[in-house]
C-alpha positions in Angstrom: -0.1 -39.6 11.0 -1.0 -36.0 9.9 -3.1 -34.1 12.8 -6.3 -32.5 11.4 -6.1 -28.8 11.5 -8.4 -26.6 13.3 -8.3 -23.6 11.1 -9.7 -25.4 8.1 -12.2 -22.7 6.1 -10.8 -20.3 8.9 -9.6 -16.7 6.7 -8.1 -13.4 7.5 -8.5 -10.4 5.7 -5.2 -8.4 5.3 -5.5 -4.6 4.2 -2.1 -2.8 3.7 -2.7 0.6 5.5 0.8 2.2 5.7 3.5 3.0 3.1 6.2 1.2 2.5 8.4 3.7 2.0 11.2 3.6 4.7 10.7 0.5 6.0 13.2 -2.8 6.0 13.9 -4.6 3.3 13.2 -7.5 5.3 9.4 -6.3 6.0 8.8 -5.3 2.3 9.6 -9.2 1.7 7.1 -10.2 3.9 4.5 -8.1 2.6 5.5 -9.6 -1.1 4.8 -13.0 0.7 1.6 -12.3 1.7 0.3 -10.8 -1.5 0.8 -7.1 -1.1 1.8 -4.7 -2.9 -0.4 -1.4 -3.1 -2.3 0.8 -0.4 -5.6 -0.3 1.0 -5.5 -3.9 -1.1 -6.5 -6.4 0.7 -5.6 -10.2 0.7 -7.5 -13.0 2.1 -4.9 -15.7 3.6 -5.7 -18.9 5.5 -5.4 -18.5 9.4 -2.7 -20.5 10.3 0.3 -20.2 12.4 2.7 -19.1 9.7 0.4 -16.6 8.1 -0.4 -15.3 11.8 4.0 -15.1 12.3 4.0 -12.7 9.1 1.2 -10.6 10.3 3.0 -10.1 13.7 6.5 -9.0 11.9 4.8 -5.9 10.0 1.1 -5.6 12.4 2.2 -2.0 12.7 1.5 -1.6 8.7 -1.5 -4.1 8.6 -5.5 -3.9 9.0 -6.4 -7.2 10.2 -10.1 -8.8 10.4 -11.8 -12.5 10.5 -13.4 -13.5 7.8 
């Protein structure tokens, strides 16, 4: 039996705010995965656990807000 979520209609708005230049490989992959690519764009990405895991790996280049 598949548990309803509780994040359903839930969004986050992710706004790159930091270069990429000299970071890890590995955290310019994640940012790929979550849709970014330039300075100040922002993505809009469900609110679940795995988007949330990404957000925590590369916080320190992120702007993130509800909605």
């Amino acid at each position: 039996m598949v548990k309803p979520s509780t994040t359903i209609g839930r969004e986050l708005s992710i706004t790159l705010k930091r270069s990429l230049i000299g970071t890890p490989l590995r955290h310019r992959v994640v940012m790929r995965g979550l849709g970014l690519r330039r300075l100040h764009q922002t993505v809009r990405r469900p609110d679940t656990p795995q988007v949330r895991g990404l957000i925590a790996m590369v916080g320190y280049l992120l702007e993130v807000s509800a909605g």
